[in-house]
C-alpha positions in Angstrom: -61.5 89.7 -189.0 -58.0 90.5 -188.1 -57.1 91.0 -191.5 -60.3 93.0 -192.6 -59.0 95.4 -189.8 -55.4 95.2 -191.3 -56.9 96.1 -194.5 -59.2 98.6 -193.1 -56.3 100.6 -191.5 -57.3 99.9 -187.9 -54.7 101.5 -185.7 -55.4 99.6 -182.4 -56.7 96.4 -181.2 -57.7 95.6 -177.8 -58.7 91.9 -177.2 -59.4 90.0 -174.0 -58.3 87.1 -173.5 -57.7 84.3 -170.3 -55.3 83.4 -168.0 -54.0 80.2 -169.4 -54.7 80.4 -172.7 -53.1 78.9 -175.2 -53.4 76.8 -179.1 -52.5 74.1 -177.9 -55.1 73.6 -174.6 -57.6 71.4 -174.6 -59.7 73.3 -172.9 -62.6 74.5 -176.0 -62.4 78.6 -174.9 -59.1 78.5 -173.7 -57.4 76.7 -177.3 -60.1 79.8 -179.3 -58.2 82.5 -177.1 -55.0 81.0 -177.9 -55.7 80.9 -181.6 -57.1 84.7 -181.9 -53.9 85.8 -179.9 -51.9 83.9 -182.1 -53.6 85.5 -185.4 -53.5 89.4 -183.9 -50.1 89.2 -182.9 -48.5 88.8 -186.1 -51.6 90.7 -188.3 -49.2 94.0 -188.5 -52.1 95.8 -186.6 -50.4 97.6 -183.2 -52.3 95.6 -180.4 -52.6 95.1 -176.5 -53.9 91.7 -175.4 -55.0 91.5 -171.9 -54.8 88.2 -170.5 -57.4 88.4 -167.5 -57.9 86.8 -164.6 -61.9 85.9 -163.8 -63.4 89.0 -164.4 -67.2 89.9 -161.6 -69.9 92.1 -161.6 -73.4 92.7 -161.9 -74.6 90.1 -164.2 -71.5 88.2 -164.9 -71.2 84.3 -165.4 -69.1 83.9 -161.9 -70.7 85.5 -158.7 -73.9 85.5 -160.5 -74.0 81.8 -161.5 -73.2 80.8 -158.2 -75.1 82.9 -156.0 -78.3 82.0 -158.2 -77.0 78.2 -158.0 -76.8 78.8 -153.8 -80.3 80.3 -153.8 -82.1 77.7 -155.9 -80.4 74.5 -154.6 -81.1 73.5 -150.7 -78.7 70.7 -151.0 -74.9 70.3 -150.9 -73.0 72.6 -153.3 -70.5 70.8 -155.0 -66.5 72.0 -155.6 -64.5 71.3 -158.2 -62.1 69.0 -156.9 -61.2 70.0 -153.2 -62.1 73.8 -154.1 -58.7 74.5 -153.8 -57.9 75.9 -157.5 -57.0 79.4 -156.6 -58.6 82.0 -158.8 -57.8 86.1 -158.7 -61.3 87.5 -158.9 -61.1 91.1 -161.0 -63.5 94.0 -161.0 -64.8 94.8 -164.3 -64.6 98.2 -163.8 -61.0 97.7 -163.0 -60.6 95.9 -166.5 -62.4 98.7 -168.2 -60.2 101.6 -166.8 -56.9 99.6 -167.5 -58.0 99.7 -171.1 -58.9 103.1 -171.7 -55.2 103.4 -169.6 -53.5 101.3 -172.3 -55.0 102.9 -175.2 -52.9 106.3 -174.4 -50.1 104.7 -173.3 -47.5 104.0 -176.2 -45.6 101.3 -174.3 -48.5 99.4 -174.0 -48.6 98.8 -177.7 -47.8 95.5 -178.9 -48.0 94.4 -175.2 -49.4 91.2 -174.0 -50.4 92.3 -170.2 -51.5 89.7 -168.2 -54.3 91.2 -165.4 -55.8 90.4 -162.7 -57.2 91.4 -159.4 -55.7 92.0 -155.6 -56.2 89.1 -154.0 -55.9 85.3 -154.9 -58.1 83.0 -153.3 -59.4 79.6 -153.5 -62.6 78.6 -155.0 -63.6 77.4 -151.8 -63.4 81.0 -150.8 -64.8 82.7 -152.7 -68.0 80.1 -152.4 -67.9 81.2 -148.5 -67.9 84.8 -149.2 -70.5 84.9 -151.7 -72.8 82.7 -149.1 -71.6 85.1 -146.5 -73.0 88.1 -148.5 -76.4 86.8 -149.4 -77.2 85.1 -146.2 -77.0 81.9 -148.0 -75.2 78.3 -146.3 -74.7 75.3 -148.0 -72.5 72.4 -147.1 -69.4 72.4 -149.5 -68.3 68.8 -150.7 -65.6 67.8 -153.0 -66.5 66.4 -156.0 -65.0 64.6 -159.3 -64.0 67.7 -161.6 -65.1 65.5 -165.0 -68.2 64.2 -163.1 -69.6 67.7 -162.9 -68.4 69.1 -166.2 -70.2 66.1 -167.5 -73.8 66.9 -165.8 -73.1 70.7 -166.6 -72.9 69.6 -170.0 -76.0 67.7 -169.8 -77.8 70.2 -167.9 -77.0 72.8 -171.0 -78.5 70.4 -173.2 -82.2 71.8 -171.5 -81.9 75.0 -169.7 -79.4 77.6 -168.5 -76.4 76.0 -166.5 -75.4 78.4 -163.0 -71.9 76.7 -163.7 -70.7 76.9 -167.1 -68.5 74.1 -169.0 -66.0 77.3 -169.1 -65.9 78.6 -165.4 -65.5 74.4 -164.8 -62.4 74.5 -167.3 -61.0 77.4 -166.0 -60.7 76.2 -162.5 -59.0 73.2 -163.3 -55.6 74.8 -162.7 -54.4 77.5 -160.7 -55.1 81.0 -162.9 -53.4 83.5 -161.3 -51.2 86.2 -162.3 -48.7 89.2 -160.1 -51.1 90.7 -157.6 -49.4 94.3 -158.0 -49.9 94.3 -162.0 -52.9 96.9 -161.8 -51.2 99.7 -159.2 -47.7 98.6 -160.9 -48.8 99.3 -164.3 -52.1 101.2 -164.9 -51.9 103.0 -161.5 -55.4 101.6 -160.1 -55.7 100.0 -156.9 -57.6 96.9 -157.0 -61.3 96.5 -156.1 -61.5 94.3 -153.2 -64.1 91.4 -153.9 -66.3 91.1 -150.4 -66.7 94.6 -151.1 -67.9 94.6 -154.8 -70.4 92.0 -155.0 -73.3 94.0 -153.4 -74.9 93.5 -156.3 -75.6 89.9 -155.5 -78.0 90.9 -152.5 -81.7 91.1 -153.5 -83.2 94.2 -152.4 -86.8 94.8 -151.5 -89.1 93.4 -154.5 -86.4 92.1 -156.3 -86.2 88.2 -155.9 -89.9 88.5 -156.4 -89.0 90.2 -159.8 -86.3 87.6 -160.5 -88.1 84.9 -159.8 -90.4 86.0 -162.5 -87.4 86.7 -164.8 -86.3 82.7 -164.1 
C-alpha cells in the first residue's frame, strides 16, 4: 500500500499507531504497528505518525467494552494484574483536531509525535470512574494477566468479547507519553475524561434499545 501511494504521488500520510509499538513486540497489534511504521518511514512519502495513547468515545473498544462488561456482569470485575498499569486516556476528538493541525504544519512532516491525553491514571481508575458515571459497583479483584487473555481469547471464539486480546495487551505495561504534548504542540487543551464519557450513561429508552441491539 505504501508503495502504491509512493507511486501514486501521495503527498502526505497520516497513520495511527500505539504507544509501545514496535517490530520486534510480541504483542500481535503492537509488532503490525511496528512493521507499517517501519515500511512508511523510509517509503519517500512525507509522513506524520502519531503514536497514541488509548484513544475514548462514543462507541469505542475502551469505555464502551467496560461499561457494557460492568452492566451485564453482577459479579466481581476482574483487573489485569493489580490494575495498576497506568494508561493516558485521549479524546478522539482531540486526536482528530491534532491531525487536521499537523497536516498544515510543515514541521510536522516526517514527524513521529507521540500523543496522548492530560491525565495518566491507573486502570484501576479509570474502572472506578466509569462505575462512578453509570451508577454501576462492582468489586475489583486482581487477577493473572495470561489467565484472562486466555478466557478473552476463548470467549472470542463465540461471541463479542467487552475486553479485547488488544486492550489486555496494551495494559501490560505502562503506555504513557508527556502530558503537555497536545497544548505544547498542537495548542489544544486536553479533554478531561470524567467529563467526556457522558456517552456511557443510558438515557431514557435507551438500554431498552440496547438490550435489543445485544
Amino acid at each position: 500500500l505504501v508503495n502504491v501511494a509512493a507511486q501514486a504521488g501521495v503527498q502526505r500520510i497520516l497513520y495511527i499507531s500505539h504507544l509501545g509499538a514496535d517490530q520486534n513486540s510480541a504483542y500481535p497489534l503492537l509488532k503490525a504497528k511496528g512493521l507499517a511504521e517501519h515500511a512508511i518511514i523510509p517509503s519517500g512519502v512525507p509522513y506524520t505518525i502519531f503514536r497514541s495513547s488509548v484513544v475514548f468515545g462514543p462507541g469505542d473498544q475502551f469505555t464502551t467494552g467496560i461499561a457494557r462488561l460492568l452492566r451485564s456482569w453482577p459479579g466481581p470485575f476482574l483487573l489485569p494484574g493489580d490494575g495498576s498499569g497506568l494508561v493516558q486516556p485521549l479524546w478522539v476528538e482531540d486526536l482528530v483536531a491534532s491531525m487536521l493541525i499537523a497536516l498544515d504544519t510543515p514541521a510536522m512532516i516526517n514527524q513521529v509525535i507521540s500523543i496522548g491525553g492530560g491525565e495518566a491514571m491507573t486502570f484501576r481508575q479509570v474502572v472506578e470512574i466509569i462505575m462512578d458515571k453509570i451508577k454501576v459497583r462492582r468489586v475489583l479483584t486482581p487477577f493473572s494477566p495470561p489467565y484472562l487473555r486466555m478466557g478473552s481469547l476463548m470467549l472470542e471464539q463465540f461471541t463479542r468479547s467487552p475486553i479485547s486480546v488488544f486492550m489486555l495487551d496494551y495494559l501490560a505495561a505502562d503506555r504513557t507519553t508527556n502530558l503537555d504534548t497536545l497544548p505544547r504542540l498542537f495548542g489544544i487543551l486536553p479533554a478531561r475524561f470524567h467529563s467526556q464519557i457522558n456517552y456511557l450513561v443510558y438515557r431514557k429508552g435507551q438500554h431498552a434499545l440496547q438490550q435489543g441491539l445485544n
